[in-house]
C-alpha positions in Angstrom: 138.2 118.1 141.1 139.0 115.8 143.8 136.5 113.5 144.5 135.2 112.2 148.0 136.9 109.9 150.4 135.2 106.4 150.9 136.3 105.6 154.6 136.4 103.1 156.5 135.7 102.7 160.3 138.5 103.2 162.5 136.7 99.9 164.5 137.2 98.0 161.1 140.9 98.9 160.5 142.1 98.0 163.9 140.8 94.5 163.6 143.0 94.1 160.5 146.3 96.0 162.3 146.6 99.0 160.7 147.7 99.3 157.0 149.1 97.2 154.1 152.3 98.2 152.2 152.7 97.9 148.2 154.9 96.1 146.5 154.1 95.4 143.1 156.7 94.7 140.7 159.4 95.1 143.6 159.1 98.5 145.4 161.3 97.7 148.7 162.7 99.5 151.4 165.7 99.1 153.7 168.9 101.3 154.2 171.6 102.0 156.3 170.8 102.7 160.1 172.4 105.5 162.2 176.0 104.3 161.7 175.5 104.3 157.7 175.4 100.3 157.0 175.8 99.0 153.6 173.1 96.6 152.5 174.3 96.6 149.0 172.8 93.7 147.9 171.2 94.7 144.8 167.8 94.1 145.8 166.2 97.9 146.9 164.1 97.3 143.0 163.7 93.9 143.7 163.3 92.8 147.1 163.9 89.5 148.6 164.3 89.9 152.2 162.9 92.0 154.7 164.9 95.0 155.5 164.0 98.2 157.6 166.0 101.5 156.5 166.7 104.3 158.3 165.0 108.1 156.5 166.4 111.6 156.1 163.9 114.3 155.6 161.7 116.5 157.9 158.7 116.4 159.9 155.8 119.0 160.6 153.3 119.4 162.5 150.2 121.9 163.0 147.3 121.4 165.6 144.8 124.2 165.6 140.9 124.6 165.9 137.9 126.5 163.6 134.3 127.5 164.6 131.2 127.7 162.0 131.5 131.1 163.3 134.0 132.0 161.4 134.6 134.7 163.5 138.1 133.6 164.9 139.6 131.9 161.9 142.1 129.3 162.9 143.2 129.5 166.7 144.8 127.4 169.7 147.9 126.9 167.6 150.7 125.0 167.8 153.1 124.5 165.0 156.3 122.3 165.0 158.8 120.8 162.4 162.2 119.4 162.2 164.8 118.1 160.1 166.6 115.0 160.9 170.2 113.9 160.0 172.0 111.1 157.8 172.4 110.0 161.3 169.8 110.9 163.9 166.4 110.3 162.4 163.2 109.3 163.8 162.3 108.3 160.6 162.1 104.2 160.1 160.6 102.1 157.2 160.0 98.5 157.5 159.7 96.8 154.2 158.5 92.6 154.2 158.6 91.1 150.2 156.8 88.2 151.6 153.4 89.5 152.9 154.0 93.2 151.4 153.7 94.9 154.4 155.3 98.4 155.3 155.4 99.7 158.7 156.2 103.3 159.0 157.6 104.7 162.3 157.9 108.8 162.7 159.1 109.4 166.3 160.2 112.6 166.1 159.8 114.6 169.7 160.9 118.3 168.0 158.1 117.8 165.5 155.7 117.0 168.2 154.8 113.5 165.8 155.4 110.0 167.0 152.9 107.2 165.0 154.1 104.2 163.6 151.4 102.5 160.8 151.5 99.5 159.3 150.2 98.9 155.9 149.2 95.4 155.1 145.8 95.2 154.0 145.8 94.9 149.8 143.4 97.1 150.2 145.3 100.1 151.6 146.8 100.7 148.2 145.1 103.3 146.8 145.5 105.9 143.6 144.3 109.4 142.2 141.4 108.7 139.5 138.1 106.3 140.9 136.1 106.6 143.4 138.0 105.7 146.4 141.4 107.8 146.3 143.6 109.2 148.2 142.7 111.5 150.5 142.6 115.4 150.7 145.6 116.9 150.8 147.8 114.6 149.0 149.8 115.2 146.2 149.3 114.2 142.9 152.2 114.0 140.9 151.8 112.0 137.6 154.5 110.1 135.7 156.4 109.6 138.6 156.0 106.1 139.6 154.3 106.9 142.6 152.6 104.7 145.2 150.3 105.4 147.6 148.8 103.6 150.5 146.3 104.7 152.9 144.7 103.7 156.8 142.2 105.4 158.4 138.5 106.5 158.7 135.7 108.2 160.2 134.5 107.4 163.9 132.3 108.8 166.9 128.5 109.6 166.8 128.4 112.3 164.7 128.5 112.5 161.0 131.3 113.7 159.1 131.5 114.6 155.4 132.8 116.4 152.2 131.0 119.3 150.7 130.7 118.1 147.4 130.5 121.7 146.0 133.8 122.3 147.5 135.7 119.4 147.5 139.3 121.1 147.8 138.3 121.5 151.3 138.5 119.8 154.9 134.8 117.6 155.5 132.3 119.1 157.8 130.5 117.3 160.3 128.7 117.0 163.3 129.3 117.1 166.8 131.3 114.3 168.2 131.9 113.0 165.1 135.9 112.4 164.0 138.3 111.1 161.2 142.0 110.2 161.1 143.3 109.3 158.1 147.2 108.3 157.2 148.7 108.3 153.9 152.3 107.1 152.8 153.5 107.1 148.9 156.8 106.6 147.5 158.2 106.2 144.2 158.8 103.1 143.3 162.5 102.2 143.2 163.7 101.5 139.6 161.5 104.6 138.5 164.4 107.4 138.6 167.1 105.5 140.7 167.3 102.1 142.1 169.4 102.4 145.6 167.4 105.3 147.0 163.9 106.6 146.4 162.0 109.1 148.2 158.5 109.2 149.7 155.9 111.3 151.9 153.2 111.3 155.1 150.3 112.9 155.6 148.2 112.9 158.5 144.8 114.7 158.9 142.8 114.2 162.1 139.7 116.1 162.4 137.5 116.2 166.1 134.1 117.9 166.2 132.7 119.0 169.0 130.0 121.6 170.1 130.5 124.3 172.4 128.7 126.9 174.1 129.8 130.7 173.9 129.2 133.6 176.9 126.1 134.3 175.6 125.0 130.4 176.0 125.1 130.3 172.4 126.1 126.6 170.9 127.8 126.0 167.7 130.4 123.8 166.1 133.9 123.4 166.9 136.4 121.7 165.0 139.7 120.6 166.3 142.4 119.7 163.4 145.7 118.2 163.6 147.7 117.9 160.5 151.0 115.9 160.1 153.5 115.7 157.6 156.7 114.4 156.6 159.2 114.3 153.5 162.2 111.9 153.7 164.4 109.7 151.6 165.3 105.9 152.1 167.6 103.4 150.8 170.7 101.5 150.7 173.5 103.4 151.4 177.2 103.4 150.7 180.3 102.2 152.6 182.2 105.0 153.7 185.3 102.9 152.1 183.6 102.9 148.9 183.1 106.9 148.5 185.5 108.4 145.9 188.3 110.2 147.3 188.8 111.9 144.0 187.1 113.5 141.1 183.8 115.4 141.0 180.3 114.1 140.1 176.8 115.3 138.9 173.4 114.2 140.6 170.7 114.6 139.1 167.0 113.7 140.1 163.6 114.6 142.0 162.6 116.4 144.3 159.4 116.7 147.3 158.5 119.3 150.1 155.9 119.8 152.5 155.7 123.6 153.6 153.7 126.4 155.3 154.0 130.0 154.2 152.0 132.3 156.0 153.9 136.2 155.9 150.8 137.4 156.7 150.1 138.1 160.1 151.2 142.0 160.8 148.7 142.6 157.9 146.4 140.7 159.4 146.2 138.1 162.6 143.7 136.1 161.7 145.0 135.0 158.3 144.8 130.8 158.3 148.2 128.8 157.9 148.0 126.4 155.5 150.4 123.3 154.0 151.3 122.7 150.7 153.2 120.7 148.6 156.1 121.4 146.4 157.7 118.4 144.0 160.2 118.9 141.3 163.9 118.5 140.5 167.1 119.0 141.7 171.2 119.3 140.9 174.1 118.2 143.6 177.7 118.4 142.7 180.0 116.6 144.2 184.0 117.3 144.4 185.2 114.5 146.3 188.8 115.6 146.4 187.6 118.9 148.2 185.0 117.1 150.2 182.7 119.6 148.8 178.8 119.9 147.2 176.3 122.3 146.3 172.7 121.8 145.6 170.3 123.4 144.2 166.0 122.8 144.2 163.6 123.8 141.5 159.9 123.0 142.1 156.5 123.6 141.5 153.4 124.2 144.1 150.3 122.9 144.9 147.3 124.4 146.1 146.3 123.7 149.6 143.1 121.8 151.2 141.2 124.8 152.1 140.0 124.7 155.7 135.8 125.0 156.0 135.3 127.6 158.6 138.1 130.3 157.3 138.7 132.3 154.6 141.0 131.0 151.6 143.8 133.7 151.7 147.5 132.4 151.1 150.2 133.9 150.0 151.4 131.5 147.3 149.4 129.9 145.1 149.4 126.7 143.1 151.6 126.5 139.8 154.2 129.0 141.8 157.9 128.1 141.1 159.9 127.6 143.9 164.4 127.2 143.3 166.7 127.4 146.2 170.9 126.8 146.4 172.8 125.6 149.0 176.6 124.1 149.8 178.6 122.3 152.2 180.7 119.7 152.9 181.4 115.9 152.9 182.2 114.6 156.6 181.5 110.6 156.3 183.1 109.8 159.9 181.6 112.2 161.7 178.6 112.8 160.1 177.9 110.1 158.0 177.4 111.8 154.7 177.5 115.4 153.4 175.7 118.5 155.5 175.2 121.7 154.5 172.9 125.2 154.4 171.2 127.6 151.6 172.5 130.4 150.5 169.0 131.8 148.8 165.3 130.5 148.7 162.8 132.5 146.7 158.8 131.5 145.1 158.0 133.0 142.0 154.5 133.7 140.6 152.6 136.3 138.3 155.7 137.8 137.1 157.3 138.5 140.0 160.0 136.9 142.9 159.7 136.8 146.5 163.1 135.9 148.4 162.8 134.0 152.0 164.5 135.8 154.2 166.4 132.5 155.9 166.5 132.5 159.6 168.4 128.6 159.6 168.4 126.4 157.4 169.7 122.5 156.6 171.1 120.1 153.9 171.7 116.6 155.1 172.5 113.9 152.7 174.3 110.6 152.0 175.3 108.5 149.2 173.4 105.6 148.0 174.8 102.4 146.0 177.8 100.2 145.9 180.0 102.7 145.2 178.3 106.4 145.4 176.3 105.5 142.6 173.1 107.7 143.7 172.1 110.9 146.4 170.0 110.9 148.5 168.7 113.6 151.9 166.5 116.1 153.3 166.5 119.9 153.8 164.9 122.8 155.7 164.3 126.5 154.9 163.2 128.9 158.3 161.9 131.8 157.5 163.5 134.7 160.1 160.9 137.6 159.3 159.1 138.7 162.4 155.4 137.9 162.7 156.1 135.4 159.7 155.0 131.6 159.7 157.4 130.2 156.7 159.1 126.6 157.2 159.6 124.2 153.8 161.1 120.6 154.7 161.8 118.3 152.0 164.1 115.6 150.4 166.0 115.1 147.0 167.5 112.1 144.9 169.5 111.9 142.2 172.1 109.6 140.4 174.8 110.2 138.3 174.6 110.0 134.1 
């Protein structure tokens, strides 16, 4: 059972500047900008300068209100997500050995997110297991070299809380009182590869206010915005470096943020909720062809329940979720490999559900001196009518 969030003020953490990034034993971060430049210097496990690297993965957003009520379920909604490109990403990490600082910068305008965090108080680094952890909603995903650093806190008059007899969901508070609470993790480079790693966002903001109904009734209102983001960084490989010949295998991890929601011609006021998937995955590489496929196997986690509407989803935690794509290998034009799925499907109880795939996405590049190591981001659109399904993600892998 997760336990409750210690916060900070807001007040507090701006007087320090936002966050503190992690780096111990080496966890660094820098990569290739838009045009795909090399920084092969050996030193992504071991840092010694700083170095800012440009992501692939995809961003989501979802902004919508609940009532004590609990008459109207989750309303006023606005969702958003998008998937960026080996070489259009709004995706930045900044990595400093010196100081251990990371400054994260999402400024993506199709995903309706644009924050940039910086992480540089020791005490932003954060794990699951004592008293202070990180904070609802995040994945836990053991032997996996994971890091995890964390800004944010309460703030306004009112106070704002966890249920302690339900502490898979959103706190409660009262009126005018607030949070906003960022958390960034990444697996430590060295931990499955050592030129690219990947890493996730979370963003929970939470207003609450009190409002007055027709009947000059008052009750509670609160007003949630949730952000999140799946992406891979590193150092990535000169296009004159890239086989020309032979095939390769990738193998290596995987991490998705989604919302499923197939619910709403059976019933509107069903709630939307994000979870987490994280797993593994294959890509194989014909270089001669300029030619990959890919395929994703993963597990899900449950969501963090909202407190003012019911708990219905669709898919639960502990569901299996595999998908399989292709495409090709473009390095001038697109700076890496692109591509789209062929099939998606979750898998629970004995039984498969396909997603019916509206558009999808593979994006990817190649990571090391010489192609040593994968590295991208995907998306999966549901097309169903009256349907809410979107899973964004990112994948590494490195050869045997």
């Amino acid at each position: 059972m997760r336990k409750p969030l210690l916060l900070v003020s807001l007040t507090a953490l701006a007087a320090c500047s936002g966050g503190g990034p992690q780096t111990a034993g080496g966890t660094a971060v820098t990569g290739g900008g838009a045009p795909a430049v090399s920084n092969n210097n050996g030193t992504f496990v071991n840092p010694t300068q700083q170095k800012t690297y440009s992501a692939i993965g995809g961003v989501q957003h979802y902004a919508y209100s609940t009532d004590e009520t609990n008459t109207r379920q989750q309303f006023n909604q606005l969702y958003a997500g998008n998937a960026s490109t080996a070489r259009n990403s709004g995706i930045t990490i900044s990595y400093d050995p010196r100081d251990a600082i990371f400054e994260l910068t999402i400024a993506d305008g199709k995903a309706a997110v644009n924050q940039t965090i910086r992480f540089q108080d020791p005490a932003h680094r954060t794990d699951f297991g004592g008293a202070s952890q990180p904070q609802g909603g995040t994945p836990d995903i053991p032997g996996k070299g994971i890091q995890y650093l964390q800004v944010g806190g309460t703030g306004g008059s009112g106070q704002l809380r966890y249920d302690l007899t339900q502490s898979d969901t959103f706190p409660i508070g009262n009126a005018n009182a607030s949070r906003d609470v960022s958390t960034f993790f990444y697996q430590k480079p060295g931990t499955t590869t050592s030129y690219v790693t990947y890493a996730g966002y979370l963003r929970n903001q939470t207003s609450v206010v009190e409002v007055t109904d027709p009947n000059n009734n008052k009750h509670l209102q609160q007003n949630n915005i949730l952000d999140r983001a799946a992406f891979v960084f590193g150092e990535r490989t000169d296009n004159a470096n890239v086989p020309k010949t032979g095939t390769a295998t990738y193998t290596g991890d995987m991490l998705a943020t989604m919302v499923y929601n197939p619910l709403f011609d059976i019933d509107p006021t069903t709630p939307s909720y994000l979870q987490w998937i994280s797993g593994s995955q294959t890509t194989n590489v014909d270089f001669g062809a300029n030619t990959f496929t890919t395929s994703l196997t993963g597990t899900v986690t449950d969501p963090l329940y909202d407190v003012y509407t019911s708990r219905t989803h669709v898919v639960n935690g502990g569901a299996s979720f595999t998908a399989s794509g292709a495409g090709t290998i473009d390095l001038v034009n697109k700076g890496g490999f692109t591509g789209q799925f062929n099939s998606a499907s979750f898998s629970q109880g004995g039984s498969t559900s396909p997603v019916n795939i509206a558009g999808s996405s593979i994006d990817g590049a190649f990571y090391g001196p010489k192609a040593d190591e994968v590295g991208g981001g995907f998306r999966v659109v549901g097309g169903t009518p009256d349907q809410r399904i979107d899973i964004l993600g990112a994948f590494t892998g490195k050869k045997p």
